[in-house]
C-alpha positions in Angstrom: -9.3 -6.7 26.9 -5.7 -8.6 27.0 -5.0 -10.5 24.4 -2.5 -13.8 25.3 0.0 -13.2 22.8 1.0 -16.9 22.1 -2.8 -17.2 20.7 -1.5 -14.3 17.9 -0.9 -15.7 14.7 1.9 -14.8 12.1 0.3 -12.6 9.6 1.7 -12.9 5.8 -1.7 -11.4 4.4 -1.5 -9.3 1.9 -4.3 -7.3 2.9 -6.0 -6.4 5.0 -3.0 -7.0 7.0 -0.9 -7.3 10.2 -0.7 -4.1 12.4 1.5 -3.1 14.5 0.8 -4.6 18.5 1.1 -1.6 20.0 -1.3 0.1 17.6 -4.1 -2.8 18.8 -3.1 -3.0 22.5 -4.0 1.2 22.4 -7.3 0.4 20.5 -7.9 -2.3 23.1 -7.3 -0.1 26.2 -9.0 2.9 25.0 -11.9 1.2 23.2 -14.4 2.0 25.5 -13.0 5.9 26.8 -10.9 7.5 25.0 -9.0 10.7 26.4 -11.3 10.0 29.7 -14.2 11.5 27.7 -16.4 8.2 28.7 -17.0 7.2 25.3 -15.6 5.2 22.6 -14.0 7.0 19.7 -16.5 5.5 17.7 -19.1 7.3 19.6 -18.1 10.7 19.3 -19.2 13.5 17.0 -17.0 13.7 13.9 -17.4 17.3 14.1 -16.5 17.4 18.5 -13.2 17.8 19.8 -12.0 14.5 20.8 -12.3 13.3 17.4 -11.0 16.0 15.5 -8.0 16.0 18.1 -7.5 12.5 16.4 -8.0 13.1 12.8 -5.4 16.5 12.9 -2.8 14.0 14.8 -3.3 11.5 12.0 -2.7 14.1 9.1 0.3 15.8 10.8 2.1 12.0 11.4 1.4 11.8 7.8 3.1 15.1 7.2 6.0 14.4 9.4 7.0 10.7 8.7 6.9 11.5 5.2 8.2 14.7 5.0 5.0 16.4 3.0 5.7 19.6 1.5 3.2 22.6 3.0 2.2 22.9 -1.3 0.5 19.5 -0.9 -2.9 18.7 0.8 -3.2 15.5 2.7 -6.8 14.0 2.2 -7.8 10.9 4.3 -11.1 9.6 2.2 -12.8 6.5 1.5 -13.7 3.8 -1.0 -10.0 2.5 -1.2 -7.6 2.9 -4.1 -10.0 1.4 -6.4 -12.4 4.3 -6.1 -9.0 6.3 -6.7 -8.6 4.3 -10.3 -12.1 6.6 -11.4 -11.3 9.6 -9.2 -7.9 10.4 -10.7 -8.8 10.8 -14.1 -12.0 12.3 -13.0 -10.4 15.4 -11.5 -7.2 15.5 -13.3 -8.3 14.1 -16.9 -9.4 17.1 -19.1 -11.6 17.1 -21.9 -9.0 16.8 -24.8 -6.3 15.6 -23.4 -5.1 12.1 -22.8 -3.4 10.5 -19.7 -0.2 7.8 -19.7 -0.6 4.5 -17.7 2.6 1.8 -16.8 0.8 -1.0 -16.3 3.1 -3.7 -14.4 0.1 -5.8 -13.1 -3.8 -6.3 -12.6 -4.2 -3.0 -10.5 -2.5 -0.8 -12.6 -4.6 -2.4 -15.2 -7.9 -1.7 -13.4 -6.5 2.1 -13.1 -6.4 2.1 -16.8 -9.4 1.0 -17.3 -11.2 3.2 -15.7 -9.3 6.2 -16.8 -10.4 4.6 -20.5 -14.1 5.4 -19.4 -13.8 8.7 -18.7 -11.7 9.9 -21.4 -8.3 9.5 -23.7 -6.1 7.0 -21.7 -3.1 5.5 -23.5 -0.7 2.7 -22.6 3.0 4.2 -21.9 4.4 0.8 -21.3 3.4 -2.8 -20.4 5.8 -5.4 -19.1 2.7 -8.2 -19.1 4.2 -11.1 -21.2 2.6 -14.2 -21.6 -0.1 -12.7 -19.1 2.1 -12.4 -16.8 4.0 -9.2 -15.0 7.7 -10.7 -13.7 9.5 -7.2 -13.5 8.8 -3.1 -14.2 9.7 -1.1 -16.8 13.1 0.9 -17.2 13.2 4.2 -17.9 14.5 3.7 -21.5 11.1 1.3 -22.6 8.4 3.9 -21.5 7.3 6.0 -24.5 5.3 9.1 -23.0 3.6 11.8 -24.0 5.5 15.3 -22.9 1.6 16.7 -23.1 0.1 14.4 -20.6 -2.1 15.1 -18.4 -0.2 12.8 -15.7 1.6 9.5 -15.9 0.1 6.9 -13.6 2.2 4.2 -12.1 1.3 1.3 -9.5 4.6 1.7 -7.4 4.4 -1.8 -5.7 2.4 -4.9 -7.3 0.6 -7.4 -4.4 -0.2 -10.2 -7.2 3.2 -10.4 -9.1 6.0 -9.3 -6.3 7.4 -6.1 -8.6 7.9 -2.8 -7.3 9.5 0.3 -8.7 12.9 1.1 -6.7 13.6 4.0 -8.9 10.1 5.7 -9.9 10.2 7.1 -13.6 11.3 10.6 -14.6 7.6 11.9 -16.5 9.3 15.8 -16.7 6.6 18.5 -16.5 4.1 15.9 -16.8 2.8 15.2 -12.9 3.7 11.7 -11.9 0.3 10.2 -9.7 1.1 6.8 -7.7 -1.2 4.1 -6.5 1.1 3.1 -3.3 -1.5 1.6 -1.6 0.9 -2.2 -0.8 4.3 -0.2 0.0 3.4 3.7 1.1 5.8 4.5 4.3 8.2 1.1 3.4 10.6 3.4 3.2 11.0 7.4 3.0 10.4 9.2 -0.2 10.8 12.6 -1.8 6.9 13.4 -2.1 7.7 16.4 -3.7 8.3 13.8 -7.1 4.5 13.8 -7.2 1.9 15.2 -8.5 -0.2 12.7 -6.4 0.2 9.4 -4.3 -3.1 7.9 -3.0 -3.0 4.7 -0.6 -5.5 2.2 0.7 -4.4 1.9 4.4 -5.1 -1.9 4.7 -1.5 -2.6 4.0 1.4 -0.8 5.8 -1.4 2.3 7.3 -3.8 0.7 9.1 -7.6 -1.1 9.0 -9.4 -1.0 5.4 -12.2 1.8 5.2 -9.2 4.8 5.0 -7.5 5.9 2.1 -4.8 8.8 2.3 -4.7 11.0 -0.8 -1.4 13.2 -1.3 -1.7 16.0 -3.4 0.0 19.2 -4.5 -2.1 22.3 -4.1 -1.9 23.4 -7.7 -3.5 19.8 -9.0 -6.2 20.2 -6.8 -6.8 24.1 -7.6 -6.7 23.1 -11.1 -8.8 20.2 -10.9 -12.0 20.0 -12.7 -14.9 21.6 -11.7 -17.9 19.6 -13.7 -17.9 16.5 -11.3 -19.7 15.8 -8.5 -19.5 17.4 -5.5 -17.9 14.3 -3.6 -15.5 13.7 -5.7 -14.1 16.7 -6.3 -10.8 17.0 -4.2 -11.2 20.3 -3.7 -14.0 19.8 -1.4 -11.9 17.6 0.7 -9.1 19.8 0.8 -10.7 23.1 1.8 -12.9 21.0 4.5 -9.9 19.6 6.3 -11.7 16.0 5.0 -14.7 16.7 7.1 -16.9 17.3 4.1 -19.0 14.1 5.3 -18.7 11.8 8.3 -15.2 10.0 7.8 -14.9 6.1 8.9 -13.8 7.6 12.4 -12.6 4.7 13.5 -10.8 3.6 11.3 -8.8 6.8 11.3 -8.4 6.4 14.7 -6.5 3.5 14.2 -4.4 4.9 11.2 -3.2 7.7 14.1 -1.9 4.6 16.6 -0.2 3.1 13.7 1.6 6.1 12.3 2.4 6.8 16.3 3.5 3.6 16.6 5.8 3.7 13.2 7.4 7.4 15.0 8.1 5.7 17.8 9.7 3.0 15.9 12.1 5.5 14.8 10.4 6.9 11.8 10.9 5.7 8.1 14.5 5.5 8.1 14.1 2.9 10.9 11.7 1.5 9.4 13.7 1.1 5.6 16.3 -0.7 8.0 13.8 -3.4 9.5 12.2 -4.5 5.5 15.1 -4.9 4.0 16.2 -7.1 6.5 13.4 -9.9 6.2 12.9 -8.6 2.9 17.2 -10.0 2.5 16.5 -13.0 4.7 13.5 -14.3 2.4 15.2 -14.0 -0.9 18.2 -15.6 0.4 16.4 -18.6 1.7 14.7 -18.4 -1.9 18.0 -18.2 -3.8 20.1 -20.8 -1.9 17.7 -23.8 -3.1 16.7 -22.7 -7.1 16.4 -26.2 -7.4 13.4 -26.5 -5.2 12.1 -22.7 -4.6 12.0 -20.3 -7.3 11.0 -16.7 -7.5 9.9 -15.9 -11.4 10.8 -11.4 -10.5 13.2 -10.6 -11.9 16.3 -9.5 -9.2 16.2 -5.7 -10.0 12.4 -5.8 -9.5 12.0 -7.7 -6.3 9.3 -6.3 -3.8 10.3 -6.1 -0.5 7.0 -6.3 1.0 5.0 -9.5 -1.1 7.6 -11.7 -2.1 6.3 -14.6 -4.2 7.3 -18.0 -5.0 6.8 -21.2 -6.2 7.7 -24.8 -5.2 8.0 -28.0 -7.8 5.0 -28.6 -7.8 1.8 -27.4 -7.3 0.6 -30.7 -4.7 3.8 -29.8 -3.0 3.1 -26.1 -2.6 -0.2 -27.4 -1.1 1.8 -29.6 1.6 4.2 -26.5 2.2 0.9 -24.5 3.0 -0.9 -27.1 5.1 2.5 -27.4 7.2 2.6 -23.6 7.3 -1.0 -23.4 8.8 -0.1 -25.7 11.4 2.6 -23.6 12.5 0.2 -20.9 12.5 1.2 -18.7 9.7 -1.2 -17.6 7.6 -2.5 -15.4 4.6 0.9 -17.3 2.5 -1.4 -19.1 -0.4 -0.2 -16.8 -3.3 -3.1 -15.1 -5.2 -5.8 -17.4 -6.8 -4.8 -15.9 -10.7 -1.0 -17.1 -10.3 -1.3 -19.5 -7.2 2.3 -20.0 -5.1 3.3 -18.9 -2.2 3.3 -15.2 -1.6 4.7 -14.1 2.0 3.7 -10.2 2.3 6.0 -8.7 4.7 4.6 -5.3 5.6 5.8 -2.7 8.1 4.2 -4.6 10.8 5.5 -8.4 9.7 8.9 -8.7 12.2 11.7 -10.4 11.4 10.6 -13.4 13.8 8.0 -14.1 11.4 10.1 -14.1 8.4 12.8 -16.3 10.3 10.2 -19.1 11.2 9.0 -18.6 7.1 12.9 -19.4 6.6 13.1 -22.4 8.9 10.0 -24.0 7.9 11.3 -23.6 4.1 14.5 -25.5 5.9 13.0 -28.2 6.7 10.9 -28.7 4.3 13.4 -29.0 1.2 15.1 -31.5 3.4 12.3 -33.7 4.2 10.9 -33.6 0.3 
């Protein structure tokens, strides 16, 4: 199961995305026994001991490399973050009471709707202006309600290239985050919220996983007149064995949060974004004339950086030239078009240099 590592191509999807080499070369060499028990992970019992050895390493990295409070429960579910849009304000959303949403693009938008559907959801802030979403709020334009039931932000925005570097002060009022496009970028002080959840198909590991953060007296208080399945209660006080996780795929979440320890944790990791993430935006910045980012500075994301060229047939020969260099995943999304680049955890710096020297030569031969 070697891979030749020339055939690799340079991954600037924005999800699912690159992981981490290391991760795959484990997957590939334990595929078919893991631990020496003569199976596949994928064949064991969810509820044996091989497995469960996995899943309890893959909560406790969680715990460690982001520093998770012993008052919070770490869930590891599926459906992805947009099954979190309907499960938030199904457990959290009283009858009676109304919830805050920043929307600052087409996810936290989706969020809001949903919360809309199963009760009083208001808007705390939008920074969409002529449809689109070029920066987040500050702290001073969001107008929320000290009787919330939580304020909902999107921390990092895949379409529009925004994130939040400072995340909004919401008081008593619990502060839940969709991080699913820039969880473990970076560390955090989880202890700021009420709840993060997370699609792993970005910076965590294969699609199929979601990681749900949550302190103990939100799910204790959570409501009670919901199905059984959704309730995160049941997930909590069943270690997220309630049902037969995607085993695999948590599997793999474990070699990538190994693989981001042995990188030298978060900190390390902080280091390593912000370089490409500086690289990009410089090779960006020193030809306005030709590429142009529409974020504003203070609201740059470090890991999808979008752009656009002078024109649109040119942003197609910029692509075509990028394919043949094989780099790939860099048309930006089909509701803006451009050129997005996502840089995640596992993107290296090679990547983004060859990015930078195609953009090079490109303006020069235009």
């Amino acid at each position: 199961l070697q891979v030749e590592l020339t055939m690799r191509a340079m991954n600037f999807n924005a999800g699912p995305a690159a992981l981490p080499l290391s991760a795959l070369e484990r997957a590939a060499g334990e595929l078919l026994d893991v631990d020496s028990t003569g199976m596949s992970i994928m064949e064991h019992s969810h509820r044996g001991k091989a497995y469960e050895a996995v899943h309890n390493q893959a909560i406790a990295l969680v715990r460690e490399l982001l520093g998770v409070p012993e008052s919070y429960d770490v869930l590891l579910l599926q459906g992805g973050a947009s099954q979190q849009f309907a499960v938030v304000p199904m457990n959290l959303l009283e009858a009676g009471r109304s919830a805050d949403y920043v929307l600052t693009g087409a996810w936290s938008q989706k969020a809001y709707k949903e919360a809309k559907v199963l009760g009083k959801a208001r808007v705390a802030c939008s920074t969409e202006a002529d449809k689109k979403f070029t920066r987040v709020p500050k702290q001073s334009e969001l107008e929320l309600d000290a009787e919330a039931a939580y304020v909902h932000v999107t921390s990092n925005n895949t379409i529009f290239g925004t994130q939040f570097h400072a995340f909004p002060d919401t008081g008593k009022v619990p502060l839940i985050a969709d991080m699913s496009s820039d969880i473990m970028w970076k560390p955090i002080d989880v202890s700021k919220f009420g709840l993060i959840y997370a699609g792993a198909q970005k910076n965590l590991g294969p699609s199929g996983v979601t990681l749900v953060i949550i302190d103990k007296a939100l799910t204790a208080g959570a409501r009670k007149d919901i199905p059984t399945i959704f309730q995160y209660r049941t997930h909590a006080d069943n270690n997220s064995l309630y049902n037969t996780p995607p085993t695999f795929g948590v599997y793999l979440l474990r070699n990538v949060l190994d693989a981001l320890k042995q990188a030298g944790g978060l900190a390390a990791i902080e280091r390593h974004n912000r370089d490409k993430a500086a690289l990009l935006y410089s090779a960006i910045d020193a030809r306005p004339d030709f590429f142009r980012c529409p974020v504003d500075t203070d609201s740059r994301s470090t890991m999808n950086v979008v752009f656009n060229l002078p024109s649109e047939a040119l942003e197609a020969e910029f692509l075509a030239e990028a394919s043949r260099r094989k780099m790939v995943g860099l048309k930006g999304h089909r509701s803006v078009g451009g050129v997005r680049a996502s840089i995640y955890n596992a993107c290296s710096k090679e990547w983004v240099q060859a990015l930078v020297d195609l953009m090079t030569e490109f303006h020069k031969g235009a």
